[in-house]
ChimeraX commands (.cxc) that place a marker at each C-alpha (Angstrom):
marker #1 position 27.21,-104.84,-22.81 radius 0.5
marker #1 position 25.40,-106.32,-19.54 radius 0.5
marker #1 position 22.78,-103.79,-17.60 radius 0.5
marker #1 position 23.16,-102.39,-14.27 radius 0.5
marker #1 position 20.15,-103.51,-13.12 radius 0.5
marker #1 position 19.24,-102.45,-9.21 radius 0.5
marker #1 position 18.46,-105.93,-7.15 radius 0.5
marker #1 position 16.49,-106.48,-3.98 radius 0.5
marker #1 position 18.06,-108.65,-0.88 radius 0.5
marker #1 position 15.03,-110.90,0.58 radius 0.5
marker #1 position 16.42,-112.29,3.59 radius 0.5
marker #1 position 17.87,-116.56,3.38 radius 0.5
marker #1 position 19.67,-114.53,0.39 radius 0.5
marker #1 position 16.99,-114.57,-2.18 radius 0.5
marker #1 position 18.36,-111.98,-5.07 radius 0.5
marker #1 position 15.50,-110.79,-7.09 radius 0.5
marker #1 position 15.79,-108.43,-10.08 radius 0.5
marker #1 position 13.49,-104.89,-9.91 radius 0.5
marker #1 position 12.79,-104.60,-13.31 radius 0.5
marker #1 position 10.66,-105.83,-14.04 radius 0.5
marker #1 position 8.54,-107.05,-10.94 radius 0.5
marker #1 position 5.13,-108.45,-10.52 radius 0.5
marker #1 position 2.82,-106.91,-7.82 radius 0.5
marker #1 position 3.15,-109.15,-5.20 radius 0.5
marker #1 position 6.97,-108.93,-5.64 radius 0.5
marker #1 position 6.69,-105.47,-5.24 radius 0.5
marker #1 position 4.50,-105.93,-1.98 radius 0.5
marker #1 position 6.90,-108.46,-0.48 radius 0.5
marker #1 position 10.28,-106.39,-1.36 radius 0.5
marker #1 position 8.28,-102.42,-0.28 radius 0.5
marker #1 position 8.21,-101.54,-3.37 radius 0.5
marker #1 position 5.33,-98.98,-3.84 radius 0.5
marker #1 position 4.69,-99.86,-7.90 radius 0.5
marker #1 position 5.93,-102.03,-10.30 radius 0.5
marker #1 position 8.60,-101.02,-11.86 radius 0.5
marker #1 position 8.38,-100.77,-16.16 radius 0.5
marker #1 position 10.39,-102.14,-18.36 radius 0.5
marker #1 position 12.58,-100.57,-20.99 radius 0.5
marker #1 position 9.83,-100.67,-23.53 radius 0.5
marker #1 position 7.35,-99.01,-21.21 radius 0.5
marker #1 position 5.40,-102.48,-20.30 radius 0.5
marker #1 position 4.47,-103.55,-16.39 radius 0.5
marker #1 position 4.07,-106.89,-15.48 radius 0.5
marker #1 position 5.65,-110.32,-15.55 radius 0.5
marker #1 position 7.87,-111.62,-18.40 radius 0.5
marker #1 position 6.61,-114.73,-20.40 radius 0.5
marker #1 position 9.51,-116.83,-19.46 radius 0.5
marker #1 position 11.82,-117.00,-16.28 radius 0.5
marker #1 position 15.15,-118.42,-15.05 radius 0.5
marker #1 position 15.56,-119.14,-11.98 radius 0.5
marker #1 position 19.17,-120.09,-10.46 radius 0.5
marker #1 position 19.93,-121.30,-7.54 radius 0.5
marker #1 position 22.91,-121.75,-5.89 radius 0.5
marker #1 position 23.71,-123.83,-2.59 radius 0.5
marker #1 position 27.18,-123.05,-1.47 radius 0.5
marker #1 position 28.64,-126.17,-0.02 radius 0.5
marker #1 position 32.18,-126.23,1.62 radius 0.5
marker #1 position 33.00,-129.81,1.11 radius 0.5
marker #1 position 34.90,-130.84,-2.01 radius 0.5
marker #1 position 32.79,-131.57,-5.39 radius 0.5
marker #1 position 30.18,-134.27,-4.58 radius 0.5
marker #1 position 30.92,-137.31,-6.15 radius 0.5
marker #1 position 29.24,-137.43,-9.99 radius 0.5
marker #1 position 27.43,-140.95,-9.35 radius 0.5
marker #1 position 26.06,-139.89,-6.00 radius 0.5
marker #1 position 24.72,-136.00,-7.77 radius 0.5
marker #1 position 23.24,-138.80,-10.43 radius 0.5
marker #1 position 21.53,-140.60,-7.68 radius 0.5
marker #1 position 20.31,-137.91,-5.97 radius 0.5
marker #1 position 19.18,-135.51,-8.92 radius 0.5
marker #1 position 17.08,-138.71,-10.54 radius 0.5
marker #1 position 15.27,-138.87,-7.19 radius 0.5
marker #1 position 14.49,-135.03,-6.71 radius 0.5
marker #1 position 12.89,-135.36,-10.30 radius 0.5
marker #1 position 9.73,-137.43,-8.07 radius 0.5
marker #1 position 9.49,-133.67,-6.16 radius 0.5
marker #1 position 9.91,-131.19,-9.68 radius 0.5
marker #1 position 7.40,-133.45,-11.89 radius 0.5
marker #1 position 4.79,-131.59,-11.06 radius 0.5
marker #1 position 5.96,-128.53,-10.26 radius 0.5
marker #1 position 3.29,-125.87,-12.20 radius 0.5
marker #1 position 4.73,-124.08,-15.10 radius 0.5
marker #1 position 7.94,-125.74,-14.42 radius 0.5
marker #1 position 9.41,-126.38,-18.31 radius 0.5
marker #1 position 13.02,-127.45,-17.34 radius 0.5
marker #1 position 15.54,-127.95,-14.36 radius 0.5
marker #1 position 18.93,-128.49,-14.66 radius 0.5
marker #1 position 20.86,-129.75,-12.23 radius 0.5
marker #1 position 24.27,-128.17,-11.38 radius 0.5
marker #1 position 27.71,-129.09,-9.55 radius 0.5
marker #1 position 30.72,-127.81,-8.71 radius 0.5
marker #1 position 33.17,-127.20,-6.28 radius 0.5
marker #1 position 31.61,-124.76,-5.00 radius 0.5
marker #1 position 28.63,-126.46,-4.63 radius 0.5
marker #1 position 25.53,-127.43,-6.38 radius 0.5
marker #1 position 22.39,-126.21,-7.71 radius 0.5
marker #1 position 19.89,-125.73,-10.28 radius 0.5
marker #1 position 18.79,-123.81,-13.24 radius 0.5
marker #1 position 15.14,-123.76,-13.47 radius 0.5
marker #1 position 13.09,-122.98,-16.38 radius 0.5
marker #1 position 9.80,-121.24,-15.47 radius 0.5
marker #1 position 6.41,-120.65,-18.05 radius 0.5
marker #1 position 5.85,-117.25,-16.32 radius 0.5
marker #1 position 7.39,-115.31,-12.95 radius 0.5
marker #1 position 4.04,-116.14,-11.12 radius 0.5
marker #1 position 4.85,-119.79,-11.23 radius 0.5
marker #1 position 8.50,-119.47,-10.36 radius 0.5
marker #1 position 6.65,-117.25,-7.32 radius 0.5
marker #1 position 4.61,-120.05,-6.65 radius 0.5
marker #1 position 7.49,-122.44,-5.89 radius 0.5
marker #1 position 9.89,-119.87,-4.31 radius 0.5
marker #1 position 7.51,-118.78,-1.83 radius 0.5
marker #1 position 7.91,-117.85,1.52 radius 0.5
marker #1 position 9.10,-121.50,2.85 radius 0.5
marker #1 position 11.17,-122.53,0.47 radius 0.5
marker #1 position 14.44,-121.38,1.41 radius 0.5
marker #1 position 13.92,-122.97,4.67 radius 0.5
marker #1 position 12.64,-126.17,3.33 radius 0.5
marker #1 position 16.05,-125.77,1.19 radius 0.5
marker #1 position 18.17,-125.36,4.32 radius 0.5
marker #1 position 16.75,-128.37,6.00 radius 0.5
marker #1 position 17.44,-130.68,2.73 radius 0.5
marker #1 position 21.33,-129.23,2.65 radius 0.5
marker #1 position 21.95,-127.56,5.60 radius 0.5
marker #1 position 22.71,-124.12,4.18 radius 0.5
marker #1 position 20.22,-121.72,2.97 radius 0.5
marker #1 position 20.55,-121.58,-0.87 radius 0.5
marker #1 position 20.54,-118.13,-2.74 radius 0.5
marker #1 position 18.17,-117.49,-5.51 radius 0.5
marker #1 position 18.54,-115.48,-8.54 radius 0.5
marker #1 position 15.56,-114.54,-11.22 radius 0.5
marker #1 position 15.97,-113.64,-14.62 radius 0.5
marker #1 position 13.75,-112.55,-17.63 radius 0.5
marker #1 position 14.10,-114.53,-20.59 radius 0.5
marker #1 position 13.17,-112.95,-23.57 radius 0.5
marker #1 position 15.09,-114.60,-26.35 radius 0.5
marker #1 position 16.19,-118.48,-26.47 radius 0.5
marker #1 position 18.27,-119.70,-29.00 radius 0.5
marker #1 position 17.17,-123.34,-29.35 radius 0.5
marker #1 position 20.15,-125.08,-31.50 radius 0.5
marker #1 position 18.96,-128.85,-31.11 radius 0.5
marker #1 position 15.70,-127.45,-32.80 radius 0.5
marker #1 position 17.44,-124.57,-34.76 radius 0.5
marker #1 position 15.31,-122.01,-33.64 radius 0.5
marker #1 position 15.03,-118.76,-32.32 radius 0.5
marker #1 position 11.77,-117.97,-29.47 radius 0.5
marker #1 position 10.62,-114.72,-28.60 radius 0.5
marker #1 position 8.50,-114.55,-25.44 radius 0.5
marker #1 position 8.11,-118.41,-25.88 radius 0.5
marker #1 position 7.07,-117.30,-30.13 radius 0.5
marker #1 position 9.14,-119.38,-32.49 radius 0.5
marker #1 position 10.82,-115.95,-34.99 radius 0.5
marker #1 position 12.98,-116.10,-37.79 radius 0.5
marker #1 position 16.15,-116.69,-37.04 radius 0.5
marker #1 position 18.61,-113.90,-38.59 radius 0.5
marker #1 position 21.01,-116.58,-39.94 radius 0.5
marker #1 position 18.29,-117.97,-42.66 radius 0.5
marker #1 position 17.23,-116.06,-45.29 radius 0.5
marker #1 position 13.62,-115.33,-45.81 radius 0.5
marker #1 position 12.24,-117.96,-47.87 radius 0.5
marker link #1:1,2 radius 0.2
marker link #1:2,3 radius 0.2
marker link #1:3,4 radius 0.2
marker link #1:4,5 radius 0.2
marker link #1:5,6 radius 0.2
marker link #1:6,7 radius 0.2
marker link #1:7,8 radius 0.2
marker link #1:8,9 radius 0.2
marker link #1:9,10 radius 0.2
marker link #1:10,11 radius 0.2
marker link #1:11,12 radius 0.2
marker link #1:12,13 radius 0.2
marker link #1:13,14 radius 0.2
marker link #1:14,15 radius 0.2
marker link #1:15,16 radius 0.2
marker link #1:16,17 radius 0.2
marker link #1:17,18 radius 0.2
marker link #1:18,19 radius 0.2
marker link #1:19,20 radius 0.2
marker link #1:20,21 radius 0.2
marker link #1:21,22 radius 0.2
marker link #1:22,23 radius 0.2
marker link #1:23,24 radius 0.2
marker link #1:24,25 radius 0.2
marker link #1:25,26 radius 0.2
marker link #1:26,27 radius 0.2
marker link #1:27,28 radius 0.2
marker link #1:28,29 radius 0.2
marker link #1:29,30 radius 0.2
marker link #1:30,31 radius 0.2
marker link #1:31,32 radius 0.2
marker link #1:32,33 radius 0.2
marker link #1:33,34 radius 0.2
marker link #1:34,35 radius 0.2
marker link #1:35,36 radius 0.2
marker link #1:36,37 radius 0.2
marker link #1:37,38 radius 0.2
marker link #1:38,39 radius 0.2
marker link #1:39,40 radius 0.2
marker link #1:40,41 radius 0.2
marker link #1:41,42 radius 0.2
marker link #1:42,43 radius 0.2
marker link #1:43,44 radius 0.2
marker link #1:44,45 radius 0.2
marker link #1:45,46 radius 0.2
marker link #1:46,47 radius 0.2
marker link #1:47,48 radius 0.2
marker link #1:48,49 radius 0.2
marker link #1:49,50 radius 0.2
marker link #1:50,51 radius 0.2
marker link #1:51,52 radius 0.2
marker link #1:52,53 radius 0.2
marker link #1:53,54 radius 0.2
marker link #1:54,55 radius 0.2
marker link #1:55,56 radius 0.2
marker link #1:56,57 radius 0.2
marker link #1:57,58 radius 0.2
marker link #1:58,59 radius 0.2
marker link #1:59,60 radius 0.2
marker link #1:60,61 radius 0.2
marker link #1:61,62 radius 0.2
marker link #1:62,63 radius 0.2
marker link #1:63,64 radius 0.2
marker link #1:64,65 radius 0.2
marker link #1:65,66 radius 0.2
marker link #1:66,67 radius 0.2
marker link #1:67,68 radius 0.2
marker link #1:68,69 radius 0.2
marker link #1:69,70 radius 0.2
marker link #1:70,71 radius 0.2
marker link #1:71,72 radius 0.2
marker link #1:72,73 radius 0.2
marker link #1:73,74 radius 0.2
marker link #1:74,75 radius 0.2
marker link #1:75,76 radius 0.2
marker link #1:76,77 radius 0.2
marker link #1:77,78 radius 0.2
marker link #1:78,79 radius 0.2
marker link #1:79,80 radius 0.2
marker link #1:80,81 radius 0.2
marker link #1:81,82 radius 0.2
marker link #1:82,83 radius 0.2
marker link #1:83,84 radius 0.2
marker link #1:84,85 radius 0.2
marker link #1:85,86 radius 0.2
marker link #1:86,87 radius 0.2
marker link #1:87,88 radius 0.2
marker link #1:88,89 radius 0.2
marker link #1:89,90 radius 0.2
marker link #1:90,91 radius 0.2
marker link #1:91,92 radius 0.2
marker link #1:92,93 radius 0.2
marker link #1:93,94 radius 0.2
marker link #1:94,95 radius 0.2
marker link #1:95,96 radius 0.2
marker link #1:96,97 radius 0.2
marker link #1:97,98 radius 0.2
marker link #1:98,99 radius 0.2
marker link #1:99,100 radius 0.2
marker link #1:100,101 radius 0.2
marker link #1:101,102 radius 0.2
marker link #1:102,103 radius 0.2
marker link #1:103,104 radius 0.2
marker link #1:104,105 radius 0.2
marker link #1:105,106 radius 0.2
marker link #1:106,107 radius 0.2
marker link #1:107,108 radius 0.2
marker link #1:108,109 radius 0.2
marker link #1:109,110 radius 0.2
marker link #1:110,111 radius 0.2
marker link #1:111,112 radius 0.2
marker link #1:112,113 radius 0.2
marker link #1:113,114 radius 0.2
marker link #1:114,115 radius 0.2
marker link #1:115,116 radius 0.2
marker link #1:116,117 radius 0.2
marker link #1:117,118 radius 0.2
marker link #1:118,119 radius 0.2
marker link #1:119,120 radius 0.2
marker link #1:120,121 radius 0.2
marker link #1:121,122 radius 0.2
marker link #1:122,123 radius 0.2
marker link #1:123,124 radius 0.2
marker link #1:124,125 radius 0.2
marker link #1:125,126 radius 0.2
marker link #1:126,127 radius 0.2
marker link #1:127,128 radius 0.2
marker link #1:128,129 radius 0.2
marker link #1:129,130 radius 0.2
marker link #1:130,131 radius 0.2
marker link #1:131,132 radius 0.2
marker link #1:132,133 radius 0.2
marker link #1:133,134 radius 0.2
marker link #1:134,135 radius 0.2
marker link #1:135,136 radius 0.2
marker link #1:136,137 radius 0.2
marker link #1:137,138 radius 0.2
marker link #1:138,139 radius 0.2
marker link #1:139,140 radius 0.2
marker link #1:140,141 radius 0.2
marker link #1:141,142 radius 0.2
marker link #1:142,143 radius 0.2
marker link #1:143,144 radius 0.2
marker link #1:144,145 radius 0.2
marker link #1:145,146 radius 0.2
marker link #1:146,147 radius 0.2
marker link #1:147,148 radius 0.2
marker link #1:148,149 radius 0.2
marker link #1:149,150 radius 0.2
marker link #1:150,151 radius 0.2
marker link #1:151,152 radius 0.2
marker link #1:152,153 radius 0.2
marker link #1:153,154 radius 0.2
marker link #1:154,155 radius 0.2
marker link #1:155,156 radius 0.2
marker link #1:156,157 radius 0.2
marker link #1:157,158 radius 0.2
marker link #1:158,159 radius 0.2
marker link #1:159,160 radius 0.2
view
């Protein structure tokens, strides 16, 4: 069953989730407090997904050229702090990415206030942005199962 969660509209389209919100989220978007989670907790989750979308009205750019391109924008996301993974998306509806954050005050960090405009200028539309918690990963390649970034037991092996 998916939650109803309430979302905030920052202008250049930014969608950010209100629960749960840091501080300076909360400052940016009027909120007077940060909102708690549905164990009772404030503050930032321990892991964040970030997706963003750039809406493109052409057809599907060519997979070679989104190769080319991608490989070169890695020079940019390197360094990126508390950046763990970006994936790199297209469609015909456009392109993207799915980013992969250590905490929500690093994914703050890079979507700051000039980044959907520095987004616009590289693709000429402004790009919406939507942030997730993410609590639980299921890691198949390493057959695991994280918790707020804590390797668990997964429920499919039996306790040894």
């Amino acid at each position: 069953m998916r939650a109803n969660l309430p979302f905030i509209m920052r202008p250049f389209g930014i969608v950010l989730p209100t629960l749960p919100l840091s501080a300076k989220l909360c400052a940016k978007a009027g909120v007077a407090e940060e909102p708690q989670n549905a164990l009772g907790q404030k503050g930032s989750s321990k892991m964040i997904i970030a997706l963003v979308q750039i809406p493109l009205d052409e057809p599907k750019r060519d997979h070679e050229f989104v190769i080319e391109q991608s490989v070169e924008s890695t020079k940019i996301f390197h360094g990126v702090k508390g950046l763990l993974r970006k994936y790199y998306l297209n469609s015909d509806a456009g392109g993207g990415g799915i980013y992969e954050f250590a905490t929500r005050e690093d994914a703050e960090a890079w979507f700051n206030d000039g980044w959907a405009d520095w987004m616009e200028g590289r693709f000429g539309v402004r790009p919406t942005l939507t942030v997730f918690d993410n609590p639980v990963v299921l890691d198949n390649e390493a057959n695991e199962v994280r918790v707020d970034g804590v390797k668990v037991s997964p429920p499919w092996k039996k306790p040894a």
